[in-house]
C-alpha positions, 0 to 999 in steps of 0.5 A, a space after each residue: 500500500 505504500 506506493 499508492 499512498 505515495 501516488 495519491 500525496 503526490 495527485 495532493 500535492 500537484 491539487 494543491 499547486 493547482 489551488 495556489 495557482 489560480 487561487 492565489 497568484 490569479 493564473 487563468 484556470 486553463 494555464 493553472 490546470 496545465 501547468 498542475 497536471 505537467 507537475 503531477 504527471 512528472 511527479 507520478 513518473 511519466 516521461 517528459 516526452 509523453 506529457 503534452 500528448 497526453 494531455 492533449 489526448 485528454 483535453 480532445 476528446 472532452 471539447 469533442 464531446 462537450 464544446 458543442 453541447 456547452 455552445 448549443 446551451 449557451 446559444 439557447 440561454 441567450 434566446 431565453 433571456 432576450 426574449 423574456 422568456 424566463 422572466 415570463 415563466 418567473 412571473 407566473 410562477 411568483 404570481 399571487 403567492 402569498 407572503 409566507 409562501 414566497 421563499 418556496 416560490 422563488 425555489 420552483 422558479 430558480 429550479 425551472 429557469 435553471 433547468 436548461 441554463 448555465 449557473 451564471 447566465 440564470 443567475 444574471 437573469 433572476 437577479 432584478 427578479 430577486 432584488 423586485 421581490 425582496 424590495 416589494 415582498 418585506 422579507 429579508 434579502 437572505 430569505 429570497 436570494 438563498 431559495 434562488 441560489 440553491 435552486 440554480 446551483 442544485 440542477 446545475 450539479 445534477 441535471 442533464 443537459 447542464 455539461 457536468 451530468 452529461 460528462 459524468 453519463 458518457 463516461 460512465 455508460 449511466 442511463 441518460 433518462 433515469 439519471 434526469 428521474 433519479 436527479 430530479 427526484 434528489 434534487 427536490 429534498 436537496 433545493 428544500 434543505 438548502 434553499 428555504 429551510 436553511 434561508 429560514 435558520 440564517 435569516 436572524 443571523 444575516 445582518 444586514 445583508 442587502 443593505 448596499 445593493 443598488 443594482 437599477 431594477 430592469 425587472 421587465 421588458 417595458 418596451 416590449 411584451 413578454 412571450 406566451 407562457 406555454 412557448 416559454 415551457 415548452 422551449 424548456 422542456 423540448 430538450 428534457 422531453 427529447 432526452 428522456 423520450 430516447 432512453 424509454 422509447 425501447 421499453 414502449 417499442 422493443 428493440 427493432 422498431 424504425 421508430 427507435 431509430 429516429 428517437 435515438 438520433 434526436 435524443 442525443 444531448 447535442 441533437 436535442 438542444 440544436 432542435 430547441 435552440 431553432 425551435 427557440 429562435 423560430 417561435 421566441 424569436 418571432 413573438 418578439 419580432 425578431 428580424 433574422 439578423 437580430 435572431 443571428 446576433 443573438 446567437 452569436 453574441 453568446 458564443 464568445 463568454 463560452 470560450 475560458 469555459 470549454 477551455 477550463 473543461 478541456 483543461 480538466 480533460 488532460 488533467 484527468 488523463 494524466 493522472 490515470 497514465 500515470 495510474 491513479 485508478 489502479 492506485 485507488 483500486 486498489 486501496 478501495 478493495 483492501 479498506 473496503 470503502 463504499 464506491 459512492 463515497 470515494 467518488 464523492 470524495 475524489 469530486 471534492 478534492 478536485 473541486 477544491 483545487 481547481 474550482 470548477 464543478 465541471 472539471 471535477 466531474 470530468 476528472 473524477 468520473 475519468 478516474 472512476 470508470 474503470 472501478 464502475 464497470 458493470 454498472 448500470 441502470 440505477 447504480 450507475 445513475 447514483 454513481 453520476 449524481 454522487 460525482 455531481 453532488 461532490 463537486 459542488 462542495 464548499 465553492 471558495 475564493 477559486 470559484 467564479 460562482 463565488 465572486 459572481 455572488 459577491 459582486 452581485 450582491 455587494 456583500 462581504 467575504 465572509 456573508 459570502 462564505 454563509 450564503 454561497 459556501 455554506 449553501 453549496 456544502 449542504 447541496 453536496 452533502 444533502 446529495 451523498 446522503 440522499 445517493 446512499 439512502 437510495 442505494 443502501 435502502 432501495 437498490 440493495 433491498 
């Protein structure tokens, strides 16, 4: 056990390096994650020669199966803010409902706007949505800013077609439509725990929190109407509905029908949201009297923010095949046949530690689901999701001064560090281990009855 002991110190070692690289001198993510992953395959015994090929080798083939997936999402995130959409769906959902059910509210809403959109672009576009509610609701800010921040954060770690869950599928051969039931189903106890119910316990306790916010309150489209309700779900859910079609298509038509076929191909994460971003563009687009130019330009114009994203992914990607040439996974397969240590719980612990050190939710699924599939092998159906859902929760743990998120909250919000560390940190620790405890509750309780 010794030379593995010694393999993981040094993984440690060269995480911690990744950590003072980007937390603290400011190095961009990509060129800290590389500069790390070099150090750990030296430190590991790679020769030199075989450093950058591997590590290309890695970063490749995650921007292949990745980029476009995260570019169709960003594409379809912009038409949902340009159009109003989400705030339509934001303002029927929050319609009505009474004080002391508000919180709650603002959970759901976060929860469905969340659904197909990247953490930041959903929090950019809830923001004067939470600002009107808190100056309008009498409640303090803490109990509307943490149910929208659980909300988001919670589906981001969790839910397909967010790129961490997709990543953590491919990898790990899961089954796309039970990991999205299974998530969801997670996902509602885990939104309540650390959205309303922890806003309730820390409202005494957040100070004055809210007291300097003075960002200009655009919370509607004045010039223009918001789109009908029923395009803005079903922009939403086209891709989800897409997705989970594909995976209970066999169960309805058997394994030789044509039909199957046709269901699989449009199924596909990447199919399914080119066909909701021209869906969005053709029917958002023309309620709100889009010009074809304008339609394009609004395509485009979220393009560009995407790029430190799909590189820090890619980063991630030749960081985790780095580590498995240098053999990690037979390293960590071995120390968990002989301390006999739950498969969950290493998984969970693995995306913690990554998280930890680079800062990305992604890239801690990419890595660690890259490490774990030579243990997962032969997993499938409910395990296998379970073990995609444990990956997610763990790379949510405690975010920090490396997370974008983090400094996004703060900015935001106008708050200190320290309220940072309560409404973000904290928040995000109880969405992870809100999720290992649910994972192992389904996977002790009910898959091994």
């Amino acid at each position: 056990m010794a030379y593995e002991y010694k393999m993981i110190i040094e993984v440690g070692i060269s995480l911690l390096a990744i950590v003072l690289l980007i937390g603290m001198l400011k190095i961009p993510p990509f060129v800290g994650i590389f500069i790390g992953a070099l150090f750990a395959g030296l430190m590991m015994g790679l020769q030199i020669d075989s450093l950058l090929p591997t590590f290309i080798k890695g970063a490749g083939e995650i921007m292949g199966a990745t980029g476009l997936i995260i570019a169709a999402g960003a594409m379809l995130g912009g038409i949902l803010a340009e159009s109003g959409a989400a705030e339509c769906i934001a303002c029927a959902l929050l319609k009505n409902t009474p004080q002391r059910y508000i919180s709650w509210m603002v959970a759901v809403c976060a929860m469905v706007i969340g659904l197909p959109l990247f953490f930041e672009v959903a929090l950019v576009m809830m923001l004067p949505m939470i600002i009107a509610l808190w100056r309008h609701s009498n409640l303090p800010f803490v109990r509307i800013a943490i149910p929208a921040l659980a909300g988001m954060t919670t589906l981001h770690a969790l839910i397909p077609p967010h790129p961490g869950p997709l990543i953590a599928i491919n990898e790990l051969h899961a089954d796309l439509g039970l990991t999205m039931i299974v998530g969801i189903i997670i996902a509602i106890p885990t939104v309540i725990i650390s959205g309303p119910l922890y806003s309730y316990w820390f409202a005494p306790k957040q100070g004055d929190i809210g007291k300097n916010i003075s960002i200009p309150l655009n919370v509607a489209h004045t010039s223009k109407s918001l789109p009908p309700l029923s395009l803005c779900f079903g922009v939403i859910l086209l891709p989800i509905f897409l997705m989970t079609l594909h995976s209970y298509m066999p169960i309805l038509l058997g394994s030789d029908s044509r039909l199957l076929i046709f269901t699989a191909f449009v199924g596909q994460p990447l199919v399914a949201l080119v066909i909701a971003v021209i869906f969005a563009a053709f029917v958002l687009g023309k309620s709100s009297k889009w010009s074809l130019s304008e339609t394009g330009n609004i395509l485009q114009k979220n393009l560009p923010p995407i790029a430190a994203l799909i590189l820090t992914i890619g980063a991630g990607g030749g960081l985790k095949q780095i580590l498995l040439q240098g053999g990690i996974s037979e390293a960590i397969s071995k120390m968990v046949s002989d301390s006999h240590i739950s498969l969950l719980l290493l998984a969970w612990c693995i995306a913690v530690l990554i998280r930890q050190a680079t800062g990305s939710a992604t890239v801690a699924t990419t890595t660690t689901s890259g490490i774990i599939a030579s243990l997962a092998t032969g997993m499938s159906g409910l395990s296998g999701a379970l073990l995609v859902l444990v990956i997610g929760s763990g790379s949510v743990f405690f975010c920090h001064i490396n997370d974008a998120g983090f400094w996004m909250v703060k900015s935001f919000f106008q708050i200190s560090l320290k309220q940072t560390l309560w409404m973000w940190s904290i928040l995000q620790t109880l969405v992870s281990v809100c999720g290992l405890v649910f994972c192992m509750f389904i996977w002790y309780f009910i898959l091994n009855q």
